[in-house]
C-alpha positions as CSV (number, residue, x, y, z in Angstrom):
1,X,0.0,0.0,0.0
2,X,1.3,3.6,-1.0
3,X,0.7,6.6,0.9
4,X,-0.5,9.3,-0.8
5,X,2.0,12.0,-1.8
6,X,1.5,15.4,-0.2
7,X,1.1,18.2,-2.4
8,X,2.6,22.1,-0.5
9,X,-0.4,24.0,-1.7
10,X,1.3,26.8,-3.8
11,X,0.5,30.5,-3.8
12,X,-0.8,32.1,-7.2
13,X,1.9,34.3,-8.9
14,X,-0.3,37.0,-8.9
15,X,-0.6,37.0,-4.9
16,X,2.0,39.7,-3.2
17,X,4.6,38.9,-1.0
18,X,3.7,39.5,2.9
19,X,5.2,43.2,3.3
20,X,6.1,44.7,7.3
21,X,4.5,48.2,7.2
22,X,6.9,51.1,7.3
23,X,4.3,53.4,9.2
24,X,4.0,50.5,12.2
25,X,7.3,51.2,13.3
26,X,7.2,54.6,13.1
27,X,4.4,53.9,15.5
28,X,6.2,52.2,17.7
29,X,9.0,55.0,17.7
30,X,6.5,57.9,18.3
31,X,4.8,55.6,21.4
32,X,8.8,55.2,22.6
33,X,9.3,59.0,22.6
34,X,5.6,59.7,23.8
35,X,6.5,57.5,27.1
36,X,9.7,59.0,27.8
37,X,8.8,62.6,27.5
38,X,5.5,62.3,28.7
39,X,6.2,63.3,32.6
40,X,7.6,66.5,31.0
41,X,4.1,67.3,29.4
42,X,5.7,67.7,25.9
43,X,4.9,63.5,25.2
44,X,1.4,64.6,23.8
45,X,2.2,65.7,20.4
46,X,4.3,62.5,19.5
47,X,1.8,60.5,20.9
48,X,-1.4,62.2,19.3
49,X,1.0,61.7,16.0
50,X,1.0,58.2,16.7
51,X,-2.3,57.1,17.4
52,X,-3.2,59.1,13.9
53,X,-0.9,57.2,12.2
54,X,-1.5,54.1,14.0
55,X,-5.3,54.6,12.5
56,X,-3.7,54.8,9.1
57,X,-1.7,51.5,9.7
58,X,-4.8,49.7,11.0
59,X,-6.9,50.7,8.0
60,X,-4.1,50.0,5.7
61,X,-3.7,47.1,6.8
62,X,-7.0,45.8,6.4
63,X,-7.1,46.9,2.9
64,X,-4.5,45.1,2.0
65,X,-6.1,41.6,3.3
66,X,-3.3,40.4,5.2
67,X,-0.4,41.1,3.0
68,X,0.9,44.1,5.1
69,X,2.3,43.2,8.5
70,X,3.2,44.9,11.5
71,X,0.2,44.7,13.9
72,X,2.2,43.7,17.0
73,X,4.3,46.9,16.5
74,X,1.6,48.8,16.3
75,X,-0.1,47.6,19.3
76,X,2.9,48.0,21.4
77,X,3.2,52.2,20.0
78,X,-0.3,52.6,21.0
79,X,0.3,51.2,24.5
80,X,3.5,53.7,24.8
81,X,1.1,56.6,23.2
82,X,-1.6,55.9,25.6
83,X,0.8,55.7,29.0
84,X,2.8,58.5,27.6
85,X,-0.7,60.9,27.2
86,X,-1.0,59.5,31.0
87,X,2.0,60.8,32.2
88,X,1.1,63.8,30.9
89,X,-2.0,64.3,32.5
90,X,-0.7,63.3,35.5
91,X,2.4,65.9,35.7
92,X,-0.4,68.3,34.5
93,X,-2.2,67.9,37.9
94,X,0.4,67.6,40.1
95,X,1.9,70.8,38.8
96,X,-2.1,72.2,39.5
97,X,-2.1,70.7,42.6
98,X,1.2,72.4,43.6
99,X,0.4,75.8,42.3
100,X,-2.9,75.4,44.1
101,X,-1.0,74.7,47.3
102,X,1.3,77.4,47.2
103,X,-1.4,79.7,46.4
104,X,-3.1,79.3,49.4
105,X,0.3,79.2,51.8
106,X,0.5,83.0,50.6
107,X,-1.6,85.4,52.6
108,X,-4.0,88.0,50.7
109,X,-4.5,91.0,51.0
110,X,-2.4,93.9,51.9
111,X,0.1,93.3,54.6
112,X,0.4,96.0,56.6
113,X,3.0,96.7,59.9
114,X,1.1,95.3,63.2
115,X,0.7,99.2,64.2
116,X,-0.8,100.7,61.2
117,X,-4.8,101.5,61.6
């Protein structure tokens, strides 16, 4: 008894080759940078920059049916975007919170000498 030969299933020569997206590591970059200048409030443009283009990646990406790769990069830039927008916000209010407080440690008002009517 002969087994039956196993035939590779071939592509169609007309079928493009699997191509990693440019834009998904620029993602990724932009996320990177977001995260590490995010505590100094200036993280929000590169990561509003990469959440846009991650958008354009995603759709991309499913326009092109599965030929275009790169997702996992561009999940891990939006992560850094997101935390980096985060960091942000957060040194945003703490610096409120410590204006606020050294706002009310100053007195108001005119401050006059103790014997002045």
């Amino acid at each position: 008894m002969t087994l039956p030969a196993t035939t590779v299933p071939t592509r169609h020569p007309m079928d493009p080759d699997p191509a990693a997206s440019t834009k998904a590591r620029a993602v990724f970059a932009l996320g990177l940078v977001a995260l590490l200048t995010g505590a100094l409030v200036g993280g929000v443009i590169p990561a509003t920059i990469a959440l846009l283009l991650a958008r354009q990646v995603r759709r991309q990406a499913w326009s092109a049916g599965g030929y275009l790769t790169g997702s996992a990069w561009v999940r891990r830039g939006q992560r850094l975007a997101w935390a980096g927008i985060v960091l942000a916000l957060t040194a945003l209010v703490v610096a409120t919170i410590a204006g606020l407080l050294h706002l009310a440690g100053t007195p108001g008002g005119q401050d006059f000498d103790p014997g002045t009517d």
